[in-house]
C-alpha positions in Angstrom: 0.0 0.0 0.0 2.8 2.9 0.9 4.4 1.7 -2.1 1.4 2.1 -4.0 0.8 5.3 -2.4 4.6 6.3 -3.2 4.4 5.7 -7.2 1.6 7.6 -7.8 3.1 10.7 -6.0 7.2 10.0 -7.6 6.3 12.3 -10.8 4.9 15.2 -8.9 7.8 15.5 -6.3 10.9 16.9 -7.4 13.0 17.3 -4.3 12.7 15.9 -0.4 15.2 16.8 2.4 15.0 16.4 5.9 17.2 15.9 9.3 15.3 13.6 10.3 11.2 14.5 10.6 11.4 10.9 11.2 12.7 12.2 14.2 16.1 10.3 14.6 17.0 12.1 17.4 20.4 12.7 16.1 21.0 16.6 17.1 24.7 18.3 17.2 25.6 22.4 17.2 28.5 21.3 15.8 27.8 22.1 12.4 26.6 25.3 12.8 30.1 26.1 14.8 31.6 24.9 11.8 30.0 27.2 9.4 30.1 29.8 11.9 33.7 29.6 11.7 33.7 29.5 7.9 32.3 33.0 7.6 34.6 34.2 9.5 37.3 32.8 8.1 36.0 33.8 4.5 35.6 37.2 6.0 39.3 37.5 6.7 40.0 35.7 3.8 37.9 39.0 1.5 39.7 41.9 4.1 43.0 41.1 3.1 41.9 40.9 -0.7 40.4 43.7 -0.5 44.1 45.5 0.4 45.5 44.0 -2.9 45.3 46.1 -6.5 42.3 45.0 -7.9 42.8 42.9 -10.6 40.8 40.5 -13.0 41.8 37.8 -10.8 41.5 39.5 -7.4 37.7 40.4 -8.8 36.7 37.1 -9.2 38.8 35.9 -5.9 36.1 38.2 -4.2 33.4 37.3 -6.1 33.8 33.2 -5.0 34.5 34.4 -1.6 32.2 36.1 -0.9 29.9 33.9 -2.3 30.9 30.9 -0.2 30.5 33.6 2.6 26.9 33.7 2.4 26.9 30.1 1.9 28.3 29.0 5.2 26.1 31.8 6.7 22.8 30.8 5.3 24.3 26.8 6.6 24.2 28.5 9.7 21.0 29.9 9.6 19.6 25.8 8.2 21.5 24.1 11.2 19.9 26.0 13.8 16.6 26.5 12.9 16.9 22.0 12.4 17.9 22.1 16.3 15.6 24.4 17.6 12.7 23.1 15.5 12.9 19.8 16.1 14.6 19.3 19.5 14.2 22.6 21.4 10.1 21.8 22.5 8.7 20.9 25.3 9.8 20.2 29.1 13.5 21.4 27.6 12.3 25.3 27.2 11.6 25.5 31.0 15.0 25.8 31.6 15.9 27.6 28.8 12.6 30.3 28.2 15.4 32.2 25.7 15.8 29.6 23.5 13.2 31.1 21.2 15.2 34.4 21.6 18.7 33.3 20.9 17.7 31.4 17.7 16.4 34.9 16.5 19.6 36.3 17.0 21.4 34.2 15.1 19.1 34.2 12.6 19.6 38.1 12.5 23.5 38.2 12.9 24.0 35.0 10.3 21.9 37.6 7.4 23.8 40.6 8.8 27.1 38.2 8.2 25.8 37.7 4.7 24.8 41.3 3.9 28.5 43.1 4.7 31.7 42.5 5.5 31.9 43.8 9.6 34.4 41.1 11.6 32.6 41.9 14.7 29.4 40.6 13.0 31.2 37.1 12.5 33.0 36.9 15.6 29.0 37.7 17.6 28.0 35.2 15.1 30.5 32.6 16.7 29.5 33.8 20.2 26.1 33.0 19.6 25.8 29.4 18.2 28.8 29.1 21.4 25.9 30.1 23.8 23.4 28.0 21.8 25.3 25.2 21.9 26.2 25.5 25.7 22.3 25.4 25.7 21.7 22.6 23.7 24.4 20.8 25.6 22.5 21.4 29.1 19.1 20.4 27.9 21.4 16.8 27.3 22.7 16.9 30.4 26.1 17.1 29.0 28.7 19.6 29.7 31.1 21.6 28.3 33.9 23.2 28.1 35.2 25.8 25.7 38.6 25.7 23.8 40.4 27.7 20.8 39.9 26.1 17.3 43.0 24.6 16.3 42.7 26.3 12.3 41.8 30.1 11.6 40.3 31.9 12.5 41.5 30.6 16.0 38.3 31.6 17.9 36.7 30.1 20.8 34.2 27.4 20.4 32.1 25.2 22.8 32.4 21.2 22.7 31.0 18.6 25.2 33.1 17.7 28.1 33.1 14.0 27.2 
């Protein structure tokens, strides 16, 4: 019968994607500090272009940059919203009553990442999936601890204390 049900629909869909509305259970911030990092690190990458003569090739060095820029931004932005979507409900928001809050935020600072090319706005950016992830973390009952990432941009990031 589902595969019945299936055929008739496999014309008519042209693209499914989830983590996981199964749900799997299978949650990690880690991702989202990875991309986190990544805009910084493309951000540095475009400031010191942007001190070279521009050239035909310096052009379209900026141009891919900053294009994976708002990639790993907008990754961000997809990573959270999984976590808080599917894992931040219930019994877990009574401890955590910003959790609704601090998603915004990064929501906000991942577009404001995208839309310019302010340092401060990655390096808040970083902050804020560190403080989301520290949440995330404690909703597990696991803790954590913070540490420098051992590849630039060399900022702080949260892990579990395993």
């Amino acid at each position: 019968m589902i595969y019945d049900l299936i055929s008739k629909f496999d014309d008519t869909i042209e693209e499914a994607s989830a983590h996981c509305d199964i749900p799997c259970g299978i949650y990690d911030p880690q991702p989202a500090l990875y991309h986190a990092l990544s805009t910084v690190r493309q951000m540095d990458i475009l400031i010191g272009l942007a001190a070279n003569e521009m050239t035909v090739m310096n052009a379209m060095q900026i141009a891919r940059n900053t294009a994976e820029k708002e990639k790993q931004a907008e990754k961000v932005k997809h990573e959270i919203r999984i976590i808080w979507g599917d894992f931040m409900k219930g019994d877990k928001l009574k401890k955590h009553p910003g959790a609704h809050d601090l998603a915004h935020k990064i929501m906000m600072k991942a577009s404001a990442c995208k839309q310019d090319l302010h340092r401060e706005d990655g390096e808040a950016l970083v902050e804020l999936v560190n403080e989301f992830a520290e949440m995330f973390w404690d909703m597990k009952g696991v803790k954590t601890k913070r540490v420098t990432a051992p590849y630039a941009p060399a900022l702080e990031v949260v892990y579990p204390d395993l």
